[in-house]
SELUM-109929 format. One line per 2 residues: number of its first residue (from 1); their letters; for each residue x, y, z of N, C-alpha, C, CB. Coordinates in pm, whole numbers. Glycine has a CB too. Example, Ala and Ser with C-alpha at 12.3 -4.5 7.8 and 13.67 -1.06 7.14 Angstrom:
BEGIN
1	AS	1319/-569/780/1230/-450/780/1320/-330/780/1131/-447/905  1285/-225/708/1367/-106/714/1290/3/787/1408/-60/572 $
//
This chain:
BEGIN
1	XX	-1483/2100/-1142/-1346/2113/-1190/-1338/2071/-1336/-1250/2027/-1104  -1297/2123/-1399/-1287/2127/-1526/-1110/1979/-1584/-1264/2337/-1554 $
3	XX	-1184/1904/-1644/-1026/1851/-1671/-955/1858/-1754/-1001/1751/-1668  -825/1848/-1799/-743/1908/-1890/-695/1760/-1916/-634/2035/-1841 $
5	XX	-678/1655/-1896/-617/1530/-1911/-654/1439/-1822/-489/1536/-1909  -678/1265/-1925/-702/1171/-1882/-601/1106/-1896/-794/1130/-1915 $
7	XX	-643/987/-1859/-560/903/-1805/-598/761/-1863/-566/916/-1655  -564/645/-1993/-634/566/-2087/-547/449/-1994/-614/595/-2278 $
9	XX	-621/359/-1967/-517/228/-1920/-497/102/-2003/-566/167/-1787  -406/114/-2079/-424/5/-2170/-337/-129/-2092/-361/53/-2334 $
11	XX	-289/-157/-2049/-278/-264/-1925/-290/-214/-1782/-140/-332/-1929  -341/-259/-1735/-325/-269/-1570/-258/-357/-1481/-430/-283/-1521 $
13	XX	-225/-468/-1543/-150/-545/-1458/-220/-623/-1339/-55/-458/-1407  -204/-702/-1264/-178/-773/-1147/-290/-689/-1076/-17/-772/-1087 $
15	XX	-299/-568/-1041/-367/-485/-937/-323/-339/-915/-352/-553/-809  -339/-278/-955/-379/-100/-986/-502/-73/-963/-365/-41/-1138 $
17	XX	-453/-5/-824/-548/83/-820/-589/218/-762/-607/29/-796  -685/344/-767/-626/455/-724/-571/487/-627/-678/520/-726 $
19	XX	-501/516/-522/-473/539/-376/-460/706/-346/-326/454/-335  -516/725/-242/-466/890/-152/-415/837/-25/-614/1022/-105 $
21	XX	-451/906/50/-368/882/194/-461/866/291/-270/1001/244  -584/797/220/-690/730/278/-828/762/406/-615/642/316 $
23	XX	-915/735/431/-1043/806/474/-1034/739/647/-1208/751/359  -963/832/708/-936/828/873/-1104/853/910/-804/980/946 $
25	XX	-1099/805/1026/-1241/865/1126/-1366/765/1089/-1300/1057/1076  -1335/663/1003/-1500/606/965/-1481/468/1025/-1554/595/772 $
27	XX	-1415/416/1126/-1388/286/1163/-1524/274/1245/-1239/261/1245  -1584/393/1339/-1710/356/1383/-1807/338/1317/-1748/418/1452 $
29	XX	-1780/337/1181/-1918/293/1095/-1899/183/997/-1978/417/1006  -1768/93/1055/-1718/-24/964/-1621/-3/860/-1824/-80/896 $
31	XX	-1540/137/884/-1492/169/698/-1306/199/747/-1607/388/593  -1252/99/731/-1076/123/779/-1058/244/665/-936/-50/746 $
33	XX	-923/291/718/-856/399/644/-785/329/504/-737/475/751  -793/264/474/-753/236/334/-647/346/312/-880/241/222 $
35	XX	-602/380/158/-541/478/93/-399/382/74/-536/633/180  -294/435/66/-158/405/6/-97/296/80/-63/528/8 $
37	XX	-34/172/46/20/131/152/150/217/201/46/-3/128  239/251/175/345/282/170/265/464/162/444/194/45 $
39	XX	257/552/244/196/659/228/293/745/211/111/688/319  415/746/261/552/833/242/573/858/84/696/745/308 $
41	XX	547/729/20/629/724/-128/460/755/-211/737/519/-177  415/793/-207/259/890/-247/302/985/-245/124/903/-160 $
43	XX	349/1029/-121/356/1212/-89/448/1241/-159/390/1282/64  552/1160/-215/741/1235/-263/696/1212/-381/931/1146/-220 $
45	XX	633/1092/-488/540/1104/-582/474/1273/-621/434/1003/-527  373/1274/-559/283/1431/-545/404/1533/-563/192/1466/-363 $
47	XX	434/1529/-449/545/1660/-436/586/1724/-520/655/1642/-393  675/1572/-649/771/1576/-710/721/1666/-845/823/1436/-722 $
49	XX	560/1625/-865/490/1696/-999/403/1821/-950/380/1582/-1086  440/1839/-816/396/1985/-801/199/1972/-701/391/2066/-1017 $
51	XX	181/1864/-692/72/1830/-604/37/1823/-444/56/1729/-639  -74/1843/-402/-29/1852/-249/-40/1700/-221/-135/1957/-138 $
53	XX	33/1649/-122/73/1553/-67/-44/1482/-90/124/1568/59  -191/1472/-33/-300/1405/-50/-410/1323/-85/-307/1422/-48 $
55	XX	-316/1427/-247/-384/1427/-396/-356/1257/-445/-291/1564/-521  -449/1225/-526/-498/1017/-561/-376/1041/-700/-766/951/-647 $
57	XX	-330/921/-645/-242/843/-790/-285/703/-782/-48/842/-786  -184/673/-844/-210/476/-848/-135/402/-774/-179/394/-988 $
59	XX	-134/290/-717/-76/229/-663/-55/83/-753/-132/236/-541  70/65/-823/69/-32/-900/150/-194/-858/123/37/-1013 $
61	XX	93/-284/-845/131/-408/-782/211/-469/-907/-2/-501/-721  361/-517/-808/418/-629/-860/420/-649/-1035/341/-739/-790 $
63	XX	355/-618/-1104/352/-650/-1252/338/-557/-1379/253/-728/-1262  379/-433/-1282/369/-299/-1363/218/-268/-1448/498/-305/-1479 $
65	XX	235/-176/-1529/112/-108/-1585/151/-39/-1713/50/-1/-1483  69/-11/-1828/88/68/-1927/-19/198/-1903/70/-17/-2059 $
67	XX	4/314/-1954/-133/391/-1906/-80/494/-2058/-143/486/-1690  -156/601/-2148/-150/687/-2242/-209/832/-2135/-248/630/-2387 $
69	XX	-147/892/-2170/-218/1048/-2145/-223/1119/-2264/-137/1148/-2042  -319/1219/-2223/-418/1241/-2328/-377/1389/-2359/-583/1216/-2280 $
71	XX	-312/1443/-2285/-228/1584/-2287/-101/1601/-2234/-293/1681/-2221  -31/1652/-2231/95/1692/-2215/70/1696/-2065/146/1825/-2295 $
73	XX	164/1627/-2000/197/1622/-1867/269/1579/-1764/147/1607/-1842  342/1636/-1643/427/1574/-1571/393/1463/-1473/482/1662/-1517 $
75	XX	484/1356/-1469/430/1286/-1327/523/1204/-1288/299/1201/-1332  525/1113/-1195/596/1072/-1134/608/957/-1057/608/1139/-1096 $
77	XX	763/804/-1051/703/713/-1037/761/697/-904/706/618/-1138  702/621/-790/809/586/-705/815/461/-631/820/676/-622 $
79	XX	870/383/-571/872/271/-462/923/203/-540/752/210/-390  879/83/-581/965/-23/-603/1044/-8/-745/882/-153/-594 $
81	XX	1176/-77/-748/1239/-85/-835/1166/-117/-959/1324/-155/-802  1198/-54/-1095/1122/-106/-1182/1167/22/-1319/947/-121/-1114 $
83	XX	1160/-108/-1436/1171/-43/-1539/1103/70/-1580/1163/-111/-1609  1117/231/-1617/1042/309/-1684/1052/311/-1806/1049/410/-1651 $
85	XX	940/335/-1953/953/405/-2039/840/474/-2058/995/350/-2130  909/631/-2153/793/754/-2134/827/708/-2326/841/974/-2025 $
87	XX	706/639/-2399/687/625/-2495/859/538/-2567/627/768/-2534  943/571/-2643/1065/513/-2705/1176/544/-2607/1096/574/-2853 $
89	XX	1169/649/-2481/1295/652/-2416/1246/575/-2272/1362/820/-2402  1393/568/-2230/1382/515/-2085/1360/669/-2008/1541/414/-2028 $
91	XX	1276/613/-1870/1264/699/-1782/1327/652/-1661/1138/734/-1770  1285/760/-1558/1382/726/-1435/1263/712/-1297/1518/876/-1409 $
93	XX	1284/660/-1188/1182/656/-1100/1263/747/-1025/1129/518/-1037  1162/804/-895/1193/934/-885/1250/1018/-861/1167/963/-865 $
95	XX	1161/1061/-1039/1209/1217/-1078/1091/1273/-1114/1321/1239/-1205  1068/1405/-1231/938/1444/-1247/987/1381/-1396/877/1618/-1213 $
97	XX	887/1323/-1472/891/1294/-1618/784/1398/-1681/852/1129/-1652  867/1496/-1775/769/1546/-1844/714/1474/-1957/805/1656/-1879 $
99	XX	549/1498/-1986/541/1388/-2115/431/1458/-2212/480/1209/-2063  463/1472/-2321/414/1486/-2439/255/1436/-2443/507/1412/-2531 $
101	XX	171/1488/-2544/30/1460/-2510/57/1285/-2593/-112/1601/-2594  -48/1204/-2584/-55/1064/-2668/82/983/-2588/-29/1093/-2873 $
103	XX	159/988/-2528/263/927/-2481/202/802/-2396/351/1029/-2403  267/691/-2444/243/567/-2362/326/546/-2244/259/452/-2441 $
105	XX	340/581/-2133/383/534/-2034/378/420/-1942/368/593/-1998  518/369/-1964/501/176/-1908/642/179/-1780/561/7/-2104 $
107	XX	508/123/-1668/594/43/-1562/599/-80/-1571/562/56/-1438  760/-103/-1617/785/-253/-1568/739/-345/-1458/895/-260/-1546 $
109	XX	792/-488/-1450/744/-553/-1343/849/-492/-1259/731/-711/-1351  785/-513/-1116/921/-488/-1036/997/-581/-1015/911/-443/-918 $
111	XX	1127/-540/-926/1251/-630/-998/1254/-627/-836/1404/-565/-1130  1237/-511/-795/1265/-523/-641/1164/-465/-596/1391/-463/-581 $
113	XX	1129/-518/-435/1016/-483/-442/847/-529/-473/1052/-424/-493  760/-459/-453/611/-491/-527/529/-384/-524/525/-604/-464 $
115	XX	545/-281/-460/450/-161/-544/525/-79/-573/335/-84/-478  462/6/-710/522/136/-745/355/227/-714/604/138/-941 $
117	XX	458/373/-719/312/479/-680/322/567/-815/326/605/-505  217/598/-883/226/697/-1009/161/830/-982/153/636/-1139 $
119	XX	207/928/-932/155/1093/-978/125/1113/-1078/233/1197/-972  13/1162/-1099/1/1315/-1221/-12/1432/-1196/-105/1328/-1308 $
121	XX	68/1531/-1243/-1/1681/-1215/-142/1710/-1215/40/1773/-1311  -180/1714/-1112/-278/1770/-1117/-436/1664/-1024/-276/1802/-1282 $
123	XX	-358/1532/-999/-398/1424/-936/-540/1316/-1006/-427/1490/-799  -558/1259/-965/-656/1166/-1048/-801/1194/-983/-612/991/-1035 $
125	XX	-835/1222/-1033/-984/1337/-976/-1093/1270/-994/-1019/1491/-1065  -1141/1136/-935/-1205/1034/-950/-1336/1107/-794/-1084/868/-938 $
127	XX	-1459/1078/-817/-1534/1118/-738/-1477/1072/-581/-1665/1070/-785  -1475/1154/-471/-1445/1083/-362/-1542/1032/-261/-1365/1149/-304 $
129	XX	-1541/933/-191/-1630/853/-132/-1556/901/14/-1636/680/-188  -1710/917/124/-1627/954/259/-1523/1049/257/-1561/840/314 $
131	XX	-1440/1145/201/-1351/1212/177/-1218/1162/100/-1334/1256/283  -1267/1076/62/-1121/982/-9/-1137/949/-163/-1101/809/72 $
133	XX	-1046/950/-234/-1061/890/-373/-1027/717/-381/-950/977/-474  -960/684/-212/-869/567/-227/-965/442/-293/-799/524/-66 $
135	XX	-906/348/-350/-1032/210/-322/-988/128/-231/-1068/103/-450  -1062/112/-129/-1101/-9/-59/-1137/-153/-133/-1215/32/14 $
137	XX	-1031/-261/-99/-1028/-362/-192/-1134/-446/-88/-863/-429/-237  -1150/-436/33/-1208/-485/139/-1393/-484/103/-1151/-388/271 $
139	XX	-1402/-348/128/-1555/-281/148/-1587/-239/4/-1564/-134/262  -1510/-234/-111/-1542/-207/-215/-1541/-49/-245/-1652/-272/-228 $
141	XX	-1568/28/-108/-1567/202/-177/-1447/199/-234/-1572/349/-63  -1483/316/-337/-1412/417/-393/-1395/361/-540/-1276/450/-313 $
143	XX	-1343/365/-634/-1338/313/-739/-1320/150/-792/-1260/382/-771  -1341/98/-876/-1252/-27/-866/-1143/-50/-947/-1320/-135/-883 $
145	XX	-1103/-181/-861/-942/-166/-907/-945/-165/-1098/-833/-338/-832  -834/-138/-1148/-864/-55/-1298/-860/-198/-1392/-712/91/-1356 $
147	XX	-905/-157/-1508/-900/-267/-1619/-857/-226/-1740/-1025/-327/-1645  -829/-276/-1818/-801/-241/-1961/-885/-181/-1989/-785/-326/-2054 $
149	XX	-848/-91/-2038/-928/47/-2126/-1029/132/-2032/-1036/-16/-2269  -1006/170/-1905/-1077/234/-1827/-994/399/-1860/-1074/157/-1667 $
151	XX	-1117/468/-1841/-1014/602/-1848/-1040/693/-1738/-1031/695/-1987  -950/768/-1692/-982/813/-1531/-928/1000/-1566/-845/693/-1372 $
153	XX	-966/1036/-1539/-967/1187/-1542/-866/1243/-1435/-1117/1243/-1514  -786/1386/-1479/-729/1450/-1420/-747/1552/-1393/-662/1447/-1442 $
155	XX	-742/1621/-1253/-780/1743/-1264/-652/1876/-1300/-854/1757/-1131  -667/1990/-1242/-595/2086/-1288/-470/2080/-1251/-641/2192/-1262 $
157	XX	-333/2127/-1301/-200/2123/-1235/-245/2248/-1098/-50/2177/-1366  -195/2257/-978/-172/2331/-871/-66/2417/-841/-175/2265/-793 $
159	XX	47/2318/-879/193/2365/-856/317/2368/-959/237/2286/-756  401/2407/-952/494/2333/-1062/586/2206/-987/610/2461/-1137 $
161	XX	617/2104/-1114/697/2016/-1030/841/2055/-939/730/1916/-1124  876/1935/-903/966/1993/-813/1082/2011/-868/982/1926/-703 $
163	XX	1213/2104/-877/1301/2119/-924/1428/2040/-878/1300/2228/-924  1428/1909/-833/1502/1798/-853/1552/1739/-995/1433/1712/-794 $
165	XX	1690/1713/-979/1715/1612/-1089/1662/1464/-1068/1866/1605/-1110  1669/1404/-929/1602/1227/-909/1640/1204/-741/1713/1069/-1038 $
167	XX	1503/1145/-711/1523/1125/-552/1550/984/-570/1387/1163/-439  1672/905/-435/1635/766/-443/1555/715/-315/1764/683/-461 $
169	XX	1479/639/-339/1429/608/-230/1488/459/-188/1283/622/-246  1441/386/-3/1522/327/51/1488/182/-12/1519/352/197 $
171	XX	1612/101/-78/1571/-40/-114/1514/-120/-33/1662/-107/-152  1424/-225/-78/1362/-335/16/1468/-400/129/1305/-461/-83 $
173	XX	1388/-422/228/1494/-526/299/1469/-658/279/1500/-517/448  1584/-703/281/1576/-861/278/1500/-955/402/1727/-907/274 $
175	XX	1538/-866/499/1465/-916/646/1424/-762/720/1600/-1022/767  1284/-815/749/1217/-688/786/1227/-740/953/1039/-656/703 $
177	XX	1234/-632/1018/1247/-595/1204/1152/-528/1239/1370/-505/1264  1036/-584/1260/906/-495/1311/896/-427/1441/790/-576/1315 $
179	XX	859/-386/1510/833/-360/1677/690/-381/1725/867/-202/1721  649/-425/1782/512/-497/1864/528/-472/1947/472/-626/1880 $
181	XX	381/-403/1976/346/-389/2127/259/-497/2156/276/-252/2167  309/-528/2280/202/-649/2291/80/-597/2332/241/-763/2392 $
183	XX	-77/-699/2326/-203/-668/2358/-320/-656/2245/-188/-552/2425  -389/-635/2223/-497/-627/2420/-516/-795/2457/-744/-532/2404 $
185	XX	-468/-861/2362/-530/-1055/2401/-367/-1135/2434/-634/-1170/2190  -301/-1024/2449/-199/-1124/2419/-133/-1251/2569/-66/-1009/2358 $
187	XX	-297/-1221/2675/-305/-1291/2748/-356/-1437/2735/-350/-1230/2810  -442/-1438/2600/-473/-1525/2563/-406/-1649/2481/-542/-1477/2530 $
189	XX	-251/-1604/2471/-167/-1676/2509/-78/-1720/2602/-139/-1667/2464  16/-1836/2575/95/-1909/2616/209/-1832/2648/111/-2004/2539 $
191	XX	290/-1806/2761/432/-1715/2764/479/-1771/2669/536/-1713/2888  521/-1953/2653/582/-1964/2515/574/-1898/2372/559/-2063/2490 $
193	XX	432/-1871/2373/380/-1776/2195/470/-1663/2222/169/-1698/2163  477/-1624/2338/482/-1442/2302/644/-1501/2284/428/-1272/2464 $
195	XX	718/-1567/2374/838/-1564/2304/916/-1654/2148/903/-1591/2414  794/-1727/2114/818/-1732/1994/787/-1631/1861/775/-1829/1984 $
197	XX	670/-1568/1926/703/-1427/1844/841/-1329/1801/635/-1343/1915  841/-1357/1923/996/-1219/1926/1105/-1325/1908/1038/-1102/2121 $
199	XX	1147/-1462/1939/1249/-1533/1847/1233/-1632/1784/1343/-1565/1894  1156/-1614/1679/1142/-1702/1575/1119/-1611/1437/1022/-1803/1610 $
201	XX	1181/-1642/1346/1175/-1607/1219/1066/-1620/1139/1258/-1659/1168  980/-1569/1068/816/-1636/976/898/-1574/872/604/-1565/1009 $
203	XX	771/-1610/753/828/-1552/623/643/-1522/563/957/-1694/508  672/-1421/464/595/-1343/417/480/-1469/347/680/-1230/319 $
205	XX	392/-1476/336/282/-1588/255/276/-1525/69/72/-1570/354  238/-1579/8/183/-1554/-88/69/-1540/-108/208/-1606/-144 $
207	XX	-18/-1559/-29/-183/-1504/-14/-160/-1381/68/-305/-1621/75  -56/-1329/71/-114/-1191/128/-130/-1066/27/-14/-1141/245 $
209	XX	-224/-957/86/-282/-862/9/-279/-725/87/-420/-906/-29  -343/-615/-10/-368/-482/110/-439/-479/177/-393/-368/87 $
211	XX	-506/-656/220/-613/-645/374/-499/-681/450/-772/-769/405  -363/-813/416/-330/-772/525/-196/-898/473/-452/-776/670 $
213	XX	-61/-892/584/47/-963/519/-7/-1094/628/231/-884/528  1/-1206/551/-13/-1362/639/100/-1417/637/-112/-1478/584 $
215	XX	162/-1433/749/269/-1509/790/293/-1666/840/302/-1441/876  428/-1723/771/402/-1882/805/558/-1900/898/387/-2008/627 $
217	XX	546/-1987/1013/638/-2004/1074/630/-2095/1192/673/-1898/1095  637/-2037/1318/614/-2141/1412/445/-2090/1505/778/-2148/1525 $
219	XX	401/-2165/1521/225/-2143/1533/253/-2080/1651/98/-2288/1545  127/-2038/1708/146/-1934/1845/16/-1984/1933/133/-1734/1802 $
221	XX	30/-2117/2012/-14/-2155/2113/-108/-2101/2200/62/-2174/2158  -213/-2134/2210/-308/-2027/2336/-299/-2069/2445/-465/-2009/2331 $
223	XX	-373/-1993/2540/-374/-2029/2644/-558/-2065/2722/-280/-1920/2699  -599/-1961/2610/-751/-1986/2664/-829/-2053/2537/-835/-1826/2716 $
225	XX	-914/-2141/2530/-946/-2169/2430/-1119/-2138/2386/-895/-2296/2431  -1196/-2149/2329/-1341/-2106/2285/-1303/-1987/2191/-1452/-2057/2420 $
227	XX	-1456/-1896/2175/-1415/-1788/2100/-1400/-1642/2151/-1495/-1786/2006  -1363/-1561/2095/-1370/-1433/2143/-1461/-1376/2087/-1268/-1363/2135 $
229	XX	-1558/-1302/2134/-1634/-1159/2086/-1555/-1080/1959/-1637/-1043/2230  -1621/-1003/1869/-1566/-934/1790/-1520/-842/1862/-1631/-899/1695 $
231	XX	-1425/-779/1832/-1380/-680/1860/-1307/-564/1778/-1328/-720/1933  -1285/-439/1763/-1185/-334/1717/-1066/-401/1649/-1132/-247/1839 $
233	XX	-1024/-395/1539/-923/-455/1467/-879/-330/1437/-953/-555/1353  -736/-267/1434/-648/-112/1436/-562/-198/1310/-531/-44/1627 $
235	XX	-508/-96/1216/-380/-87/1123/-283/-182/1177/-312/61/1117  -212/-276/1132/-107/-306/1250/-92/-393/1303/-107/-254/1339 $
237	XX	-262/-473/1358/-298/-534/1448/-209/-704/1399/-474/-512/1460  -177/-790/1476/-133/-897/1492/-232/-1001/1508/-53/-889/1582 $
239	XX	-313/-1025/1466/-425/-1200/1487/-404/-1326/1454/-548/-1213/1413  -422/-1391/1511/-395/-1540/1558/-497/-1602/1527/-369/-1568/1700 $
241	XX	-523/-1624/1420/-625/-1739/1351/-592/-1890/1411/-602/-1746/1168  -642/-1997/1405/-678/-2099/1424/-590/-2170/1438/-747/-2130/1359 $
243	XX	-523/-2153/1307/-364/-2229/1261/-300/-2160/1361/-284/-2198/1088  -267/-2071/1470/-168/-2028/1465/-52/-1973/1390/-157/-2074/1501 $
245	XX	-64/-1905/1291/13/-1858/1157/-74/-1720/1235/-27/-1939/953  61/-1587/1262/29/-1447/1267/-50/-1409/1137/162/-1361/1283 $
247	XX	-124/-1321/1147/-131/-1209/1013/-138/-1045/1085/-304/-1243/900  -73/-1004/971/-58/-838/1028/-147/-758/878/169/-770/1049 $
249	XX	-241/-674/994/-339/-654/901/-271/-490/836/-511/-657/985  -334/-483/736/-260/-372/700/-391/-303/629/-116/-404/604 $
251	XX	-384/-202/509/-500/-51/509/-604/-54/445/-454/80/449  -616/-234/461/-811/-241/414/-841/-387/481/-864/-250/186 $
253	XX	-795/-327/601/-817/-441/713/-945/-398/738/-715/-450/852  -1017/-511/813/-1190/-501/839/-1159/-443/980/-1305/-673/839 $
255	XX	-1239/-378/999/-1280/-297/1148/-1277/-415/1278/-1469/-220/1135  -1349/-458/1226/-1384/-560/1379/-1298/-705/1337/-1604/-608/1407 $
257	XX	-1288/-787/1477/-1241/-956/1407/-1281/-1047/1574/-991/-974/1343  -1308/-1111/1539/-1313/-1245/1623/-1203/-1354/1651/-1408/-1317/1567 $
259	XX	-1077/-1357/1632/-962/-1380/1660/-897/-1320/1760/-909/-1370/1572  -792/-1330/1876/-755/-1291/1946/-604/-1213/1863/-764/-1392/2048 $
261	XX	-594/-1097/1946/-517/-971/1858/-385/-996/1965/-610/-770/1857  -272/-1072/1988/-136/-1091/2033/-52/-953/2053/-66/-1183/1928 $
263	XX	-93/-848/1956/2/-754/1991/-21/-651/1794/199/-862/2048  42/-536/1839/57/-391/1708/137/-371/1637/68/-264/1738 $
265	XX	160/-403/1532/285/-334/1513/313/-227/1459/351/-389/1464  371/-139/1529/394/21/1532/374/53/1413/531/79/1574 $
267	XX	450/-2/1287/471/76/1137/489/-15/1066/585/176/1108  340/-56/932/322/-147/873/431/-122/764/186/-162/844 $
269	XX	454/5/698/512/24/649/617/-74/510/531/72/740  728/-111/565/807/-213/525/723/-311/452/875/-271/637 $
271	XX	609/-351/503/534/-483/470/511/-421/290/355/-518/593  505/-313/292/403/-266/125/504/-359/8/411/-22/66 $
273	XX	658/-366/94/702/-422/-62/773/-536/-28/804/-319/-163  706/-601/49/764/-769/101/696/-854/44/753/-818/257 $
275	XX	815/-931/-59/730/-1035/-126/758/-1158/-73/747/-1043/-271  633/-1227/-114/656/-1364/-75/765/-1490/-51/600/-1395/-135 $
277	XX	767/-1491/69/889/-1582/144/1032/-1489/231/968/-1684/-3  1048/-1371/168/1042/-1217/272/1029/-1276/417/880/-1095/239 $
279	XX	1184/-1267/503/1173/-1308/612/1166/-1197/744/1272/-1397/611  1054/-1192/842/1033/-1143/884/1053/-1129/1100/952/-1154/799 $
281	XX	1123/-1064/1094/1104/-1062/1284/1056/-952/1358/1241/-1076/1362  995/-1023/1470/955/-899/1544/1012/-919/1682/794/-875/1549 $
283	XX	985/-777/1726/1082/-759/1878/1013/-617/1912/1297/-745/1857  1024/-613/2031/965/-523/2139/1008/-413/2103/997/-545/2281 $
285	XX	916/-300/2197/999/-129/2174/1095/-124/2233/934/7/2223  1179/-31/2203/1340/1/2211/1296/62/2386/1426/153/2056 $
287	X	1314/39/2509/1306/115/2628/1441/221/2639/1298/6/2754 $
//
């Protein structure tokens, strides 16, 4: 593929780094699906500059990013609240920004929120590992996360952008409502744990990352004690470390774990832009 425009990063911020919609099918060989946290606000990203849904942008944490392009081109920002400028004007999050070749493009910190997603026409055409461009912050595939003055290549436009004036997308919640299924260990607790799960309030940690959100609140009691065998760790999954403090692993969670797994939760989702102290509940499926 021939490229028509790069991509110069003169800040990166906090943690940028490329995302697609991540490498399904390799968990039997140790490798989670990684890719976007928030995979919805990737695809309306893509869409918006004319890309298929799939195609690698950035995923920019909490502290925004500066980036130059090197040719004239559209792209597009989305998820968390946050200042745009496309060189001396303000921009808008999403919409399609057309931009002039040499243009410095800067995401603010977010204000609400903690990731934004960046499109380019034509997508970030970084070699793919396993079928994915994503990076794995876990296992290390795929690129690493970006640094000052890295430059990343684009490949060809596909489509034209989308003929929208500006999509909004849904603000953070203040209190996130998860749904858990309970299992496969969640025998290995106490009836008390499971119902302090579902009524008790935790709040988001500040050590959490895209392996996974760690929660602090009221501990979750066992019932059997020694260790467990490793086992299958899924997107989602709920584990009960030592402390009793949940963590919900999220898209560069490790395959296997030796902790007992309490219960799933359906759609990590919400978690991509819960910041720290972000109060959190969970409760059963709707019957």
């Amino acid at each position: 593929m021939t490229h028509i425009t790069e991509i110069e990063v003169l800040r990166a911020g906090a943690l940028t780094t490329v995302q697609d919609l991540g490498r399904p099918g390799w968990a039997h060989l140790g490798v989670p699906r990684s890719g976007a946290l928030d995979p919805t606000a990737l695809r309306l990203a893509n869409r918006l500059v004319g890309n298929p849904e799939e195609a690698a942008g950035l995923e920019i944490t909490l502290t925004g990013c500066a980036v130059r392009l090197t040719r004239a081109t559209t792209v597009a920002i989305t998820g968390a609240e946050a200042a745009v400028r496309a060189g001396e004007r303000p921009g808008d999050t999403g919409r399609p920004l057309t931009l002039p070749a040499g243009t410095v493009l800067t995401i603010g910190p977010a204000r609400r929120g903690v990731r934004s997603w960046l499109a380019v026409a034509g997508g970030i055409d970084v070699p793919a590992v396993l079928g994915s461009r994503a990076t794995d912050t876990l296992s290390g595939l795929g690129p690493a996360p970006l640094r000052d003055g890295d430059r990343l290549p684009v490949g060809v436009p596909l489509g034209e952008p989308a003929p929208v004036d500006v999509t909004v997308g849904p603000a953070p919640a203040p209190e996130l409502h998860l749904t858990v299924r309970l299992g496969p260990r969640d025998d290995w607790f106490t009836p008390g744990a499971v119902d302090r799960l579902f009524g008790t309030a935790y709040t988001v940690s500040p050590v959490s990352n895209r392996v996974g959100a760690r929660l602090a609140g009221a501990p979750l009691p066992r019932a059997v004690a020694g260790e467990l065998p490793s086992e299958g760790i899924v997107l989602g999954a709920v584990q009960v470390p030592a402390d009793g403090q949940p963590l919900v692993f999220l898209a560069d969670h490790p395959t296997t774990g030796g902790y007992p797994v309490i219960g799933v939760v359906t759609d990590v989702t919400p978690l991509a832009q819960a910041r720290p102290g972000t109060t959190v509940r969970f409760h059963g499926p709707q019957r």
